[in-house]
C-alpha positions in Angstrom: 36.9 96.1 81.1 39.2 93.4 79.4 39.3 95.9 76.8 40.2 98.7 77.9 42.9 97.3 80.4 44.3 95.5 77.2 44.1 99.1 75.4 46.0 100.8 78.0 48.8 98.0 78.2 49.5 98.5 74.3 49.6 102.1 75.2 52.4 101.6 78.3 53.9 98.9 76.8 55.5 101.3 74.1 57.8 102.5 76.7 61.2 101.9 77.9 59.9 102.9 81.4 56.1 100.7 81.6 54.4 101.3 84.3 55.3 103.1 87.3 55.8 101.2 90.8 52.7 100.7 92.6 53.2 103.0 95.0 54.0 105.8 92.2 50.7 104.8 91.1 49.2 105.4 94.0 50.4 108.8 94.9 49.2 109.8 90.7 45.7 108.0 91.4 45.4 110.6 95.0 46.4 113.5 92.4 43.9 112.4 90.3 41.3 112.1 92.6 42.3 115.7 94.1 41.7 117.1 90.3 38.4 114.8 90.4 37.5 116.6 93.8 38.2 119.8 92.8 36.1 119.8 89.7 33.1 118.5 91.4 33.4 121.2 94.3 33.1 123.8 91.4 30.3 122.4 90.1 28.1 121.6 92.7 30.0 122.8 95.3 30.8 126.7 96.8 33.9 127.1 95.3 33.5 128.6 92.2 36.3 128.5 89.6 38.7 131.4 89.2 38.2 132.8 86.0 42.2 132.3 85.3 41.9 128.6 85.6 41.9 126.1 83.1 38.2 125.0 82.0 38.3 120.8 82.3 35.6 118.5 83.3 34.1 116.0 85.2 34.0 113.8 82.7 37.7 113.9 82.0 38.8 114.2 85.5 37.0 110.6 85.8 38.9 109.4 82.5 42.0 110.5 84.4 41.1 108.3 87.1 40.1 105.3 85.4 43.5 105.0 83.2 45.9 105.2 86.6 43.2 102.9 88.1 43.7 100.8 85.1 47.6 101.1 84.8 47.7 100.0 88.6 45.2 96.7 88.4 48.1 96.4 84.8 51.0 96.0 87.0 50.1 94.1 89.9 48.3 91.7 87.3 44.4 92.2 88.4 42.0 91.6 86.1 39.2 94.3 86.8 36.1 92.1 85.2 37.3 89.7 88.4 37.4 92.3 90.5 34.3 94.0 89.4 32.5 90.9 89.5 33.7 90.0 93.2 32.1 93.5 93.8 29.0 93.0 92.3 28.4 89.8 93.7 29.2 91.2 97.6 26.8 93.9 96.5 23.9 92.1 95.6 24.2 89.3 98.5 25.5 91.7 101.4 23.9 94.8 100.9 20.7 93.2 98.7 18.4 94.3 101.7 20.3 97.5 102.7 18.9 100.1 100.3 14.9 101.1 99.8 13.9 99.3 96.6 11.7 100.6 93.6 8.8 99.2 93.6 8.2 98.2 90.1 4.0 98.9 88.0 2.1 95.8 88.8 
């Protein structure tokens, strides 16, 4: 994570402009998601693409929304292996007993 929020600071950081306000940010992570949306709805959903749109994929709609996710945690100074951690940790404490396990071979 350290990485690639260091990778995508070099990247702003060779602009006049940096990084949008937050709540720019915000407004291109919603857009993002919408594209993200939209692409999953024609592929497992009942919307099938028109054949005059433009062929892009999951895969790079989720890229999309990783690098604004990034470029927000960026400017309000986050560091996402914290947060992530944080995450984890409420996962496997809070929730440890809330999903059906696998039971593992014996």
């Amino acid at each position: 994570m350290r990485d690639m929020q260091k990778e995508v600071d070099g990247y702003i950081g060779q602009f006049k402009e940096g990084y949008f306000s937050p709540l720019a940010m915000m407004a291109r992570l919603t857009e993002e998601m919408g594209e993200l949306a939209r692409e999953v709805n024609h592929y497992y959903g009942e919307k099938p693409k028109k054949t005059s749109e433009e062929e892009k994929t999951i895969e790079e709609e989720l890229g999309d929304v990783l690098f604004v996710a990034i470029c927000l945690a960026n400017s309000l100074e986050i560091d996402l292996q914290t947060a992530h951690d944080r995450v984890m940790h409420k996962f496997q404490t809070r929730d440890k007993d809330r999903w059906t396990k696998i039971e593992e071979d014996k």
